[in-house]
N, CA, C and O atoms as a MOPAC input file, in Angstrom:
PM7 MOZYME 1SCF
protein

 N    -69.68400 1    32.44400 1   -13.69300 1
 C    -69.44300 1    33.03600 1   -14.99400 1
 C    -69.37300 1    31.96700 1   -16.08000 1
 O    -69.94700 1    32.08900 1   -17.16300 1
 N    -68.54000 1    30.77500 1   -15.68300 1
 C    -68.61000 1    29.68900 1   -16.66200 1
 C    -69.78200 1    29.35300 1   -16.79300 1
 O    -70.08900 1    29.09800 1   -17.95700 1
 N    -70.93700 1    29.20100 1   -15.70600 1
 C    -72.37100 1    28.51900 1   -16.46500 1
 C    -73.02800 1    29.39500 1   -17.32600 1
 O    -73.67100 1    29.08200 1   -18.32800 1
 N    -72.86000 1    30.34500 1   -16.94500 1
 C    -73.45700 1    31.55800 1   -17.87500 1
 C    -73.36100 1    31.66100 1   -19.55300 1
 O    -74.21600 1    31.79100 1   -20.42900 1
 N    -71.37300 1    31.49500 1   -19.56700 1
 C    -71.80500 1    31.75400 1   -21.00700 1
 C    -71.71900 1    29.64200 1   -21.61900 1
 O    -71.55800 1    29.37300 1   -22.80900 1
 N    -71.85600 1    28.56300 1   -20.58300 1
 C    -71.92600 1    27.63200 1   -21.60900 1
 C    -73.90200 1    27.69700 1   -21.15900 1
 O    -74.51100 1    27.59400 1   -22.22300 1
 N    -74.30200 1    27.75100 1   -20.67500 1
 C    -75.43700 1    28.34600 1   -20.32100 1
 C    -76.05100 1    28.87900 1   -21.91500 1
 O    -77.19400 1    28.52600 1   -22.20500 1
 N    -75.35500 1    29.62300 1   -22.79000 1
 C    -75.44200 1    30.45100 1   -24.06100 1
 C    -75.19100 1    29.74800 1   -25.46800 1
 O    -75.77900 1    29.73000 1   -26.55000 1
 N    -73.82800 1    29.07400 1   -24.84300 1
 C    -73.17700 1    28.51600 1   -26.50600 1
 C    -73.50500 1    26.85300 1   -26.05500 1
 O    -73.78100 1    26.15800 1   -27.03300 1
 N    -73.51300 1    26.19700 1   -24.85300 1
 C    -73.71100 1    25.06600 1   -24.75100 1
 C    -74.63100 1    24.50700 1   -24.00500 1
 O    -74.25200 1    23.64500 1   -23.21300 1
 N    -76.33300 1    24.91900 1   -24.07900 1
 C    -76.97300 1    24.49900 1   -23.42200 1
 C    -77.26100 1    23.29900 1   -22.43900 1
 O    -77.55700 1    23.41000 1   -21.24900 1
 N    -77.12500 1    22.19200 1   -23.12100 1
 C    -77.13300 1    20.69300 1   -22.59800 1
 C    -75.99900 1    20.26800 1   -21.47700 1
 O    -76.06400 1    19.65600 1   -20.41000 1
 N    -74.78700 1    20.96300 1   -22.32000 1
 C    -73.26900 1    20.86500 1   -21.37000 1
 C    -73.42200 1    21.42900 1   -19.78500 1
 O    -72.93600 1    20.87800 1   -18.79800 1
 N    -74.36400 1    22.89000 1   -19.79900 1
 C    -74.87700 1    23.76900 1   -18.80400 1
 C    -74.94500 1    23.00000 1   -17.81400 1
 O    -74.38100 1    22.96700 1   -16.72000 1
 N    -76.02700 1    22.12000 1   -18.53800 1
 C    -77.23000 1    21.44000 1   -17.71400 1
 C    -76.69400 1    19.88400 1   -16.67200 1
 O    -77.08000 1    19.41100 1   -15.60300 1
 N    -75.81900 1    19.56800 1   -17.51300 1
 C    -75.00100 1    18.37400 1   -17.79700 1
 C    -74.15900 1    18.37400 1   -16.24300 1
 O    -74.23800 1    17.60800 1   -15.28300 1
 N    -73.52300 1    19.32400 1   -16.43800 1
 C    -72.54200 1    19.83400 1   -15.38800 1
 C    -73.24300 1    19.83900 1   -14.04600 1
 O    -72.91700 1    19.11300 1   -13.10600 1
 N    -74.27100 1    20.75100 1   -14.03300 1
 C    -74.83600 1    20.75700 1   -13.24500 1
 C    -75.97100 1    19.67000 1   -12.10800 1
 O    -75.81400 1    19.31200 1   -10.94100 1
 N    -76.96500 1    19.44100 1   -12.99400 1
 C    -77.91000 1    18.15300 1   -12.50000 1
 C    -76.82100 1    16.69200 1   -13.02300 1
 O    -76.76400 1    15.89400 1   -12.08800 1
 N    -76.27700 1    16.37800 1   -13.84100 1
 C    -75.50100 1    15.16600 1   -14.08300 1
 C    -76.86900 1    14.72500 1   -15.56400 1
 O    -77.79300 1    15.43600 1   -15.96000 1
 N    -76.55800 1    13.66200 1   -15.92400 1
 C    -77.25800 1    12.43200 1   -17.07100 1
 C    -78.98500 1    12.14200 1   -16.40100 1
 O    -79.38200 1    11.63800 1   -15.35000 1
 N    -79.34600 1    12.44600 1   -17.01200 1
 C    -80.99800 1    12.43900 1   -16.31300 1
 C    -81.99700 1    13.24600 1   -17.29100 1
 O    -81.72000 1    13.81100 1   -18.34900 1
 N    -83.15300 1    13.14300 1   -16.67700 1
 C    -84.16600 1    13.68900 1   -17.51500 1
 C    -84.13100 1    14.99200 1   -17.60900 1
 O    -84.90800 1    15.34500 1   -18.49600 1
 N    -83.28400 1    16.40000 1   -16.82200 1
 C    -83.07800 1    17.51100 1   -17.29100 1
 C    -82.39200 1    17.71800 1   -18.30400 1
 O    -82.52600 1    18.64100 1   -19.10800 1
 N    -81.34100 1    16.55400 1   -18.31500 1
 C    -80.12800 1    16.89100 1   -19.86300 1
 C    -81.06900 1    16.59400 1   -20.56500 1
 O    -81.41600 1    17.56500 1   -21.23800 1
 N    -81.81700 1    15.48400 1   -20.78800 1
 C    -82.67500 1    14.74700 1   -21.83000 1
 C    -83.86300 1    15.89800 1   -22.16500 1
 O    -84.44300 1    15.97200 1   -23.24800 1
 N    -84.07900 1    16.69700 1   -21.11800 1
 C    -85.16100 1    17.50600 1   -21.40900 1
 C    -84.07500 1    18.62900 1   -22.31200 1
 O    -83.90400 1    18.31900 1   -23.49100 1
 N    -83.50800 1    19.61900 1   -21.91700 1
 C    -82.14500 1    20.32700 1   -22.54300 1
 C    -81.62500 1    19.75500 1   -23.78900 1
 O    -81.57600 1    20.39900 1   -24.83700 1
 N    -81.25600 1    18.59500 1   -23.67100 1
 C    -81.05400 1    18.06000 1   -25.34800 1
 C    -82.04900 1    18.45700 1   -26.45700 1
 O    -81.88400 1    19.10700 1   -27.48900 1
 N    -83.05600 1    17.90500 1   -25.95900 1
 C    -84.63800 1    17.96400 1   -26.76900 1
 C    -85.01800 1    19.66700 1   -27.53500 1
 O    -85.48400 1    20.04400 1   -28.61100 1
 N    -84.50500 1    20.34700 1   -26.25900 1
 C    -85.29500 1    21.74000 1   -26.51100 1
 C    -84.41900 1    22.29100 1   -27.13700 1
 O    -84.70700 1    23.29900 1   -27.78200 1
 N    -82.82200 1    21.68400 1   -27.12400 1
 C    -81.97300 1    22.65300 1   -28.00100 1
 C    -81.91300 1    22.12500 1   -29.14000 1
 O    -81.38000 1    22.79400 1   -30.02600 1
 N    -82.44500 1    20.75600 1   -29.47400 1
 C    -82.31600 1    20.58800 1   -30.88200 1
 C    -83.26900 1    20.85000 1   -31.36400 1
 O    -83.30000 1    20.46000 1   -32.53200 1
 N    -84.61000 1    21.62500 1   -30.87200 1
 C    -85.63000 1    21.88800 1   -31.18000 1
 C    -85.58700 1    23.09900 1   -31.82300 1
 O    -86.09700 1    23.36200 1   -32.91200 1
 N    -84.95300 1    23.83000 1   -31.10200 1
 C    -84.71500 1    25.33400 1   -31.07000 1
 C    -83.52200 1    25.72500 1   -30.43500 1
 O    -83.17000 1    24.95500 1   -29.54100 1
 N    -82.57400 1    26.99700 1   -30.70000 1
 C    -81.37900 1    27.02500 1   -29.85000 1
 C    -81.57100 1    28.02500 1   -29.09100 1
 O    -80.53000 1    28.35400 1   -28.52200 1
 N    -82.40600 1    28.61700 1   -28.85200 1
 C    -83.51100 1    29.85600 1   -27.97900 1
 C    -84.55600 1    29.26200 1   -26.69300 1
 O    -84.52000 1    29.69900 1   -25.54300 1
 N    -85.49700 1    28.15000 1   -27.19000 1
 C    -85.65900 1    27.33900 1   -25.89300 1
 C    -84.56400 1    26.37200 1   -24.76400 1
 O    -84.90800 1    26.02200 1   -23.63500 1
 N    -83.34500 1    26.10300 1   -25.33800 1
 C    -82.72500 1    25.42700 1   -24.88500 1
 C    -81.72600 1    26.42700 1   -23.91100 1
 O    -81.52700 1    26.02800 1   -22.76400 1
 N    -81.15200 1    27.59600 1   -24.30100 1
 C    -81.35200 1    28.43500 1   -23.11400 1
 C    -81.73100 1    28.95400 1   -22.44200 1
 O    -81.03000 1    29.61400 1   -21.67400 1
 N    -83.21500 1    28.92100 1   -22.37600 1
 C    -84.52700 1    29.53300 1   -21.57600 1
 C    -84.23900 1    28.39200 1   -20.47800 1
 O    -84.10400 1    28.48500 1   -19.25800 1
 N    -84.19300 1    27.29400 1   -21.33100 1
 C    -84.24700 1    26.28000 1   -19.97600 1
 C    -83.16200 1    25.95300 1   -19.23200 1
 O    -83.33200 1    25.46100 1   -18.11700 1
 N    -82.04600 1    26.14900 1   -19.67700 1
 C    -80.64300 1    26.12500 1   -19.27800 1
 C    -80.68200 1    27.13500 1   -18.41000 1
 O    -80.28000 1    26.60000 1   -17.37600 1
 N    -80.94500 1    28.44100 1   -18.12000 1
 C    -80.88800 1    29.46300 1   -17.66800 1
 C    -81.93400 1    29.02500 1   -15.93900 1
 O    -81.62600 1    29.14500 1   -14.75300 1
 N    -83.24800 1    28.49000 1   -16.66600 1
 C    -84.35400 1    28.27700 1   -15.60700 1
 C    -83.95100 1    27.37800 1   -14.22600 1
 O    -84.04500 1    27.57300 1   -13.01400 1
 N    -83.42900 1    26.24000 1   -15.12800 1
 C    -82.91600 1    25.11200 1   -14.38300 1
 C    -81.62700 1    25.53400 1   -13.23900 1
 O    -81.58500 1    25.32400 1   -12.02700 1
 N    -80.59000 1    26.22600 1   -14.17100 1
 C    -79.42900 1    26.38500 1   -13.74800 1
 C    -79.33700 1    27.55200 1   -12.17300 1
 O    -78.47000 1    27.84500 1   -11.35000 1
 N    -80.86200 1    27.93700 1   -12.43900 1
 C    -80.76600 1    29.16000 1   -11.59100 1
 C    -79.96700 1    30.44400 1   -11.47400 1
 O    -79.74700 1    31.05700 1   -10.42900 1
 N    -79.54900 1    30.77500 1   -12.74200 1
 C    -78.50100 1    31.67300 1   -12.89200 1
 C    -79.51800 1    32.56800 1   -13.75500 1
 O    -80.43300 1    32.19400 1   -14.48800 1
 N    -78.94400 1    34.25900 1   -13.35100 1
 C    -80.17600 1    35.22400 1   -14.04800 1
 C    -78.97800 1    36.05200 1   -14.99500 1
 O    -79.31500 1    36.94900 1   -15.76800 1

């Protein structure tokens, strides 16, 4: 339930938690400062949570 909603309000943190400092946060950083709609597409993808 916690990845879910930081999954929502904290994309990168999601990601962070999960895989650790690496090229998924770095990818997650990127896409949420890009957009705050891709960055949970990918937070969601990665995280494996539906």
């Amino acid at each position: 339930m916690l990845t879910i909603i930081l999954n929502i309000l904290l994309p990168p943190l999601a990601v962070f938690m999960k895989h650790g400092l690496g090229v998924t946060f770095l990818i997650s950083l990127l896409l949420t400062a890009l957009g705050w709609i891709p960055g949970i597409i990918h937070a969601f993808i990665v995280n494996g949570t539906r």
